[in-house]
N, C-alpha and C positions, 0 to 999 in steps of 0.2 A: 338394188333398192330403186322403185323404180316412185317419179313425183305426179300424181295427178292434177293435171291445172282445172279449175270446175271453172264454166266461166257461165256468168249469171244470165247474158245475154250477146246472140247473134254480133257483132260485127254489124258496123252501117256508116255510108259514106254520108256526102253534105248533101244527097238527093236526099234521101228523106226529109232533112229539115225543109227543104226546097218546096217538097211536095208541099209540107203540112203549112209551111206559109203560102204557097197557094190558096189552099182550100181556106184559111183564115180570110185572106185578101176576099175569095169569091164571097163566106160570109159574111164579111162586112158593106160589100156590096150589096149583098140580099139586102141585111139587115137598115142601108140607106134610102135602097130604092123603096122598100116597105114602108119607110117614114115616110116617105116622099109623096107616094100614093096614097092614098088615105082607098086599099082595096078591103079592109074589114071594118068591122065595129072597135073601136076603142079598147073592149078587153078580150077579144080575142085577137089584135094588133099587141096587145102589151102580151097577152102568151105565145106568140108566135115569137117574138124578140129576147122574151125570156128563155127560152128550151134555145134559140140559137144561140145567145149570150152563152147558156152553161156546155152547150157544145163546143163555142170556142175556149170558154177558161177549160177544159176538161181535155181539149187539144192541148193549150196551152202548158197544160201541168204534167200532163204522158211524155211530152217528147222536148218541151224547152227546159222542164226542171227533171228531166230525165224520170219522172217517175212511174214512165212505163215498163221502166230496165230495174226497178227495184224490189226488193222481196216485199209479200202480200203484207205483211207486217208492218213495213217501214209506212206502205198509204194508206193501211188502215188507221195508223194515227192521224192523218189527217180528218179522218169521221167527225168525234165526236167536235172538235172545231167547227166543221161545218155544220155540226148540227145546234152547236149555241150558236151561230150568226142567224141563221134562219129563224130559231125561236127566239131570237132576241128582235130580226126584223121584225115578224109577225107579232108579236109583243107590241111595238112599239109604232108598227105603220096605223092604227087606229087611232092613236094622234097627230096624225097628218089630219084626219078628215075635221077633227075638232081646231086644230088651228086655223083649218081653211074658213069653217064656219064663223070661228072666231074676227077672222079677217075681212067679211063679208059684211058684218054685219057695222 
């Protein structure tokens, strides 16, 4: 009788983490020097910081909350989550512009 061990994922030493806090550190340099610079227009400076922001949270969630080692199942429950944060920002960041106005005035 003989036991099969299935293992979910590879083996990996404390270089991996290593790297991927690297590449973190490097983005968040990008993402200061960008402030820093004022090299685009306003809203292509705030999407340029956005898609690196979700590139770092998306590092962040693969390899520090291990959920690049887990079955497709377990991070698709993170989905619909993130998909009420997002319509609930977008819901709600259109009053930002009326407070401001409100503020102004």
């Amino acid at each position: 009788m003989s036991i099969e061990i299935e293992e979910t994922h590879a083996p990996h030493g404390a270089s991996l983490y290593y790297w991927v806090w690297i590449y973190l550190l490097a983005i968040t340099a990008l993402e200061v020097f960008l402030a820093y610079e004022h090299l685009f227009s306003t809203q292509v400076m705030l999407a340029v910081l956005m898609v690196l922001s979700l590139v770092k949270a998306g590092l962040i969630m693969a390899y520090f909350m291990h959920l690049r080692f887990e079955k497709a199942v377990f991070v698709l429950c993170l989905v619909p989550a993130v998909v009420v944060v997002i319509s609930l920002l977008a819901a709600f960041f259109p009053d930002s512009y009326r407070l401001l106005e409100l503020r102004v005035r």
